[in-house]
N, C-alpha and C positions, 0 to 999 in steps of 0.2 A: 450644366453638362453632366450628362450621366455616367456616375463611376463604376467600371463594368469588375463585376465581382466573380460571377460562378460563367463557366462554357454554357451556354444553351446547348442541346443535342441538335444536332437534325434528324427531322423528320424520318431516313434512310439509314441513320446512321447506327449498327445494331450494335455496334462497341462501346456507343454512349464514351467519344475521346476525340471527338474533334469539333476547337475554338468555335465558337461563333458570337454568341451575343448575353448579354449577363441575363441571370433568372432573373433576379431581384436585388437591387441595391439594397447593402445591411450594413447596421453600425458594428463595429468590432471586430481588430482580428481575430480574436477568439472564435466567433460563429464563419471566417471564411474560413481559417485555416480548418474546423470541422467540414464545411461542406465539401473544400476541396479534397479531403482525406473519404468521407465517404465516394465520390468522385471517382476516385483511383479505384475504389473495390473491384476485383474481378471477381467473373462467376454469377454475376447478375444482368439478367438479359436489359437491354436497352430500356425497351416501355418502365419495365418495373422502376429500373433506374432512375428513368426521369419523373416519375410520379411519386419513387421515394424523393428526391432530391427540390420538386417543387414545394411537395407538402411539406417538410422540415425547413425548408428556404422558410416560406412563408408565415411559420410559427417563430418560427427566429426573429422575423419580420417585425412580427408585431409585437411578440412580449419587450424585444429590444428597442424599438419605438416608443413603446409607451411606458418603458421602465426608463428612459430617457427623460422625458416629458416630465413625469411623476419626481424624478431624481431632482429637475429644476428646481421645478415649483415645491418639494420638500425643503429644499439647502433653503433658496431664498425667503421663501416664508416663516420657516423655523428660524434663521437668522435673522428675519427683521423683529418678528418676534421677540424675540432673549433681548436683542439690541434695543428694538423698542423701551423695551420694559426696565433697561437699567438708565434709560434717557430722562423718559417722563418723569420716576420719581425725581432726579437731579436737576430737572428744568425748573419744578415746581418749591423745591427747595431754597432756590435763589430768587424768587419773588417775593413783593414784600413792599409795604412803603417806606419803609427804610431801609431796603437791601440798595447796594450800588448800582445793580439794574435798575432801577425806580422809572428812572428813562423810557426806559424800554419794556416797561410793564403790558402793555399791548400786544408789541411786536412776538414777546413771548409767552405771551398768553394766547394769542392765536396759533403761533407757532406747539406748543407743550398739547393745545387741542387736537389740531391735525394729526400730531404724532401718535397722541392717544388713539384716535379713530380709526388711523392705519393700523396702526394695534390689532386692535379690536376686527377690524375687517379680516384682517391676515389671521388671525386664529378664527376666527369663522368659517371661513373658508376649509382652513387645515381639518377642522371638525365635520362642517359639513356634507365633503366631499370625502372624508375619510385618507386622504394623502398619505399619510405615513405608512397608514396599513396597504394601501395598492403599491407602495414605493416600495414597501418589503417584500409581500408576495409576488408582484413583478420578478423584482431581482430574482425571486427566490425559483418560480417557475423558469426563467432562463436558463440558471444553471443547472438547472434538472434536466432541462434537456440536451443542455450540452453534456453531461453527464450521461445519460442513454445514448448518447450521439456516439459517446468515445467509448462506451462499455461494447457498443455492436460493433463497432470498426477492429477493437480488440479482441473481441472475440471472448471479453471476461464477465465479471461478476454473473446475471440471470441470461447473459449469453454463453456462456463458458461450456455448454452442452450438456447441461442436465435434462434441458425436456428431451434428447435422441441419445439418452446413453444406450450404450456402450458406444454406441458408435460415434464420433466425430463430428463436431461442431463445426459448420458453416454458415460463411454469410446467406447464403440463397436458401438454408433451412431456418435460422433464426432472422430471415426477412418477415415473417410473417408477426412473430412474437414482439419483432422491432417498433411495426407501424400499428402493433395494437397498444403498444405502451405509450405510443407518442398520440394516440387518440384517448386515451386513457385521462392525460394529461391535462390537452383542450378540452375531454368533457369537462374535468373537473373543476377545473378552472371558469368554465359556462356557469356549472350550477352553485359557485362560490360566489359570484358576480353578478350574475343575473337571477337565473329563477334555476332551482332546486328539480331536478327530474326525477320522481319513482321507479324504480325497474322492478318490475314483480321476482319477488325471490321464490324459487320453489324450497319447501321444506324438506330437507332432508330427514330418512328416519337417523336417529339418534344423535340430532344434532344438538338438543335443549341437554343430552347429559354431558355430550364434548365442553359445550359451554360451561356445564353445572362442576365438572370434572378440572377445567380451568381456573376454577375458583378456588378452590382442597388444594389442600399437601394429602398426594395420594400416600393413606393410609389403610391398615382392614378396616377402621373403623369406620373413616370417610367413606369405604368403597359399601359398608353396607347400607350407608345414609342414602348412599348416590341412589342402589338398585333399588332401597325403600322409595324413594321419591318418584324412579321413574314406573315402579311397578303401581304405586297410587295417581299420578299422570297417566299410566294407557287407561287403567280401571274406570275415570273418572270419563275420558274418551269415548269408552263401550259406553256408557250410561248415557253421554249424551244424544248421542247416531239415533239410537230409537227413538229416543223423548222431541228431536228434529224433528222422525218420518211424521 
């Protein structure tokens, strides 16, 4: 049975405020209790509404799914692990043809094996597939966006109206800024996980001295170093342009 989380809109509905059917079933009241807070926002027309609140449903969706999943298979594995490992040595300790086990030299000798092997499989695994590191950056992408979630609804930190000063920070002006941060997020997240994307950067002029300038305790001395370096960099630029044509 599906547990109904967030109102769907209807279609007609321009208030984006009345019940119907859940977005997306999601783990935690943390991620409903934001959606339904962004939910209540006024000032935001319906479509925009529902297309903020699909696409952050959605992200929620799945970093909290599979930070779920990852959360499992960390505890259990890392637990059998440790546990493993304080086992084997003490199984293997009480064998022996004259230990009191002698009996049962077999029984736990297959058994001390087994263990070993589960061992060994459950850190394989752990390595392989890299678990701990997805178990952490999951978490860690979750509450980042829950954190942007609560920053836009607030209206604070890189919402707080710095990009329209003087003038008064709004949701429906800081809508734009909200769902670039939140795509921001999943690219990053893309190219940490899977494959790496290039964006062509355009070169700004004097951007190599901002850099170079970040490096110094601005001093007069540093700052004559800086204009030496950058006036022998353009000089060296003129020389190359013709030696190209």
């Amino acid at each position: 049975m599906t547990e109904p989380l967030l109102d769907r809109p209807s279609v007609n509905d321009s208030n984006f405020s009345k019940p119907s059917t859940a977005i997306v079933k999601i783990r935690g009241s943390a991620n409903k209790q934001l959606l339904e807070a962004l939910q209540e926002i006024d000032g935001i027309d319906g479509p925009s509404k529902k297309a903020l609140l699909y696409r952050i449903s959605g992200i929620l969706y799945e970093y909290t799914n599979r930070a779920f999943f990852y959360s499992i298979v960390y505890h259990f594995g890392r637990g059998t692990v440790t546990i493993g490992s304080l086992i084997v040595p003490a199984l293997l300790s009480i064998q022996g043809p004259n230990s009191p086990t002698a009996s049962y030299s077999t029984e736990l000798y297959w058994l001390t094996w087994s263990l070993s092997l589960f061992v060994t499989i459950f850190n394989g695994i752990l390595t392989l597939f890299k678990i701990e590191k997805k178990y952490n950056y999951l978490n860690t992408l979750q509450e980042q966006v829950r954190s942007e979630g609560w920053q836009y609804v607030h209206l604070t930190g890189k919402y707080g109206g710095h990009h329209f000063a003087p003038d008064k920070s709004t949701h429906i002006k800081e809508l734009i800024h909200f769902t670039h941060s939140l795509e921001r997020i999943k690219l990053n997240q893309t190219n940490e996980e899977y494959w790496k994307t290039q964006e062509s950067e355009v070169k700004k002029p004097n951007s190599d001295k901002k850099s170079l300038e970040a490096l110094y305790t601005p001093t007069p001395t540093t700052q004559q170093l800086l204009e030496v370096i950058t006036e022998s960099e353009s000089s060296q630029d003129t020389e190359e342009k013709p030696a190209n044509k």
